[in-house]
C-alpha positions as CSV (number, residue, x, y, z in Angstrom):
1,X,95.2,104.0,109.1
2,X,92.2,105.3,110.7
3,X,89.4,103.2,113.0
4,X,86.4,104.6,111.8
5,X,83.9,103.0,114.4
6,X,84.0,101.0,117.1
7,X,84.2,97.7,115.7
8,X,83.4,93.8,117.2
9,X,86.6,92.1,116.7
10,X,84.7,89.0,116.8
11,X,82.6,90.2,113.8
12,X,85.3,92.4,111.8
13,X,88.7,91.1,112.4
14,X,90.5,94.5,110.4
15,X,88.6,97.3,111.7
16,X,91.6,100.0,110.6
17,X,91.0,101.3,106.5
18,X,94.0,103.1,105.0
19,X,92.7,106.2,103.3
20,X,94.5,109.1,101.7
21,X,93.4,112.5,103.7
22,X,93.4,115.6,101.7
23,X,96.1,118.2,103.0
24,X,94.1,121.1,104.5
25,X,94.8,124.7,103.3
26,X,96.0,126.8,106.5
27,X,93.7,129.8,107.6
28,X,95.1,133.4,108.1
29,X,97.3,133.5,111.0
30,X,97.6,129.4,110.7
31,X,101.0,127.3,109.7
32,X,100.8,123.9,107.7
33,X,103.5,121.5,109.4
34,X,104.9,118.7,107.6
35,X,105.2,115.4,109.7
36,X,108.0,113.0,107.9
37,X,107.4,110.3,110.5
38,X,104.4,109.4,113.0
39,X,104.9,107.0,116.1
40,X,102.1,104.8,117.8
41,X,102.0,103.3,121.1
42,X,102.1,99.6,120.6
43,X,99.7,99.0,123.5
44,X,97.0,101.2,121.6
45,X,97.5,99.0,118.6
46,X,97.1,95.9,120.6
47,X,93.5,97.3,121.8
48,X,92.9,98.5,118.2
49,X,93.5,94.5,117.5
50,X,92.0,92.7,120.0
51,X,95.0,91.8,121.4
């Protein structure tokens, strides 16, 4: 999910959009990292929601 503005709650009640991200092709002397699992602070959600 990504917040791509700053969004009125009041006005847009989902301000998140899911969208598929292309995986990046890693520059010389770069590494590519696969993340299996991704945790969010809830408290950051509950300002992302108006909450």
């Amino acid at each position: 999910m990504i917040l791509n503005r700053v969004s009125d709650l009041t006005v847009n009640e989902h301000p998140l959009d899911l969208v598929d991200i292309p995986i990046p092709e890693p520059e010389a002397n770069e590494v590519l990292i696969k993340i299996s699992v991704c945790g969010v602070c809830h408290t950051e959600l509950d300002e992302i929601e108006g909450g």
